[in-house]
C-alpha positions in Angstrom: 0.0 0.0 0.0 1.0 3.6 -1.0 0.5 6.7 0.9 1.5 10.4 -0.8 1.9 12.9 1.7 4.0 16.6 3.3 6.1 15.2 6.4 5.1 17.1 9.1 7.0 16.0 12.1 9.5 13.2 13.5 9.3 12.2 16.7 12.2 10.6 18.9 13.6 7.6 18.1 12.4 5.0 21.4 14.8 2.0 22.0 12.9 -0.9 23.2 15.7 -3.3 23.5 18.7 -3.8 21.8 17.1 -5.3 18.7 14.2 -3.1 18.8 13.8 0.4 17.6 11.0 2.8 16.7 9.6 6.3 15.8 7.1 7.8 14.2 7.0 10.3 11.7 3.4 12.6 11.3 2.3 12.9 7.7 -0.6 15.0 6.2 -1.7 13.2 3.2 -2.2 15.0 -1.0 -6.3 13.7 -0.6 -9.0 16.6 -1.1 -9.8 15.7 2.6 -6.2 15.9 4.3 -5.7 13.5 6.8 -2.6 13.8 9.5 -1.5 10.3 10.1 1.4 8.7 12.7 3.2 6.4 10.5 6.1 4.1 12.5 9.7 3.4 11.1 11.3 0.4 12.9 15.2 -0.4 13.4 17.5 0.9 10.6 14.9 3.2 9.1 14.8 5.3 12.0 18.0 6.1 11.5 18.1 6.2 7.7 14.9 8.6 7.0 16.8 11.4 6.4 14.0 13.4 5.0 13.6 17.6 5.4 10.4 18.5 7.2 7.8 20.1 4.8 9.0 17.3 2.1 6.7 15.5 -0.3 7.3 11.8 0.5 5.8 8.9 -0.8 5.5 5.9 1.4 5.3 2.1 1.0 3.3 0.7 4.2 1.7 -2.0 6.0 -1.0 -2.1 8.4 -0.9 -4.3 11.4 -3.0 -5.1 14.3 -3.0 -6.9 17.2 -5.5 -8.2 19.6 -5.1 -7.6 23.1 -7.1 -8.7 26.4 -6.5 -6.4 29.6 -6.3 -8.1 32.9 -10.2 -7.4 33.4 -10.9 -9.1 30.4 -11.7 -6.1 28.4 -10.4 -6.7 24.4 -8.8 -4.2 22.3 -7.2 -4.2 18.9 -4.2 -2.2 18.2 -3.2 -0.7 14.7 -0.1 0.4 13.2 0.4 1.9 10.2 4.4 0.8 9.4 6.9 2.2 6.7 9.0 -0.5 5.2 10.0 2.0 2.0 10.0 5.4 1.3 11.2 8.5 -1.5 11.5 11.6 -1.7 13.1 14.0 -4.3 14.0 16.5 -1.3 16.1 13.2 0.4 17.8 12.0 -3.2 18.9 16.1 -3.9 20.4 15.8 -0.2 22.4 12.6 -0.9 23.2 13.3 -4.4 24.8 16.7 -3.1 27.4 14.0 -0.2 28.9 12.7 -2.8 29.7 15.5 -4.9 31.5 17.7 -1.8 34.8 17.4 -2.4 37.2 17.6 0.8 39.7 20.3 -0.4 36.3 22.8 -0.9 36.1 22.3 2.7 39.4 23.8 3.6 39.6 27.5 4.8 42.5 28.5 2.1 
């Protein structure tokens, strides 16, 4: 599933344990009725969506759920809306312009 959409926010990345990772980035999709949705990047995304706020991004996602019985008994169902891929043209300018610094340009003289 696709999702088009201005990246709004990124929140904290929260370590879960040391094979776990995850944050969530707030996205207001293209539709005629905008919707602002939390959409989760797990593990090596987190630190890989290097994406400028205000960017058009286009994301590759799955929804997941889980079921979940409190203590009381009471059942809930938890969603997640997870990005596995994503592009941006503001992200491939940024890493197009790494490779093309050159180290004497960095040099005060």
């Amino acid at each position: 599933m696709e999702v088009k959409g201005t990246l709004l926010a990124i929140q904290p990345i929260k370590v879960v344990s040391d094979k776990f990772k995850a944050c969530d980035i707030w996205v207001e999709t293209l539709d005629k009725y905008p919707q602002t949705l939390a959409i989760q990047l797990t593990n090596d995304n987190c630190d890989n969506f290097k994406v400028p706020l205000g960017a058009e991004v286009t994301l590759n996602i799955n929804l997941k759920g889980r079921e979940w019985t409190s203590p009381q008994g009471e059942k809930k169902v938890f969603n997640t809306i997870e990005c596995w891929k994503w592009s941006s043209q503001a992200q491939e300018q940024l890493q197009a312009a790494e490779p093309n610094v050159d180290d004497k340009d960095l040099l005060p003289f």
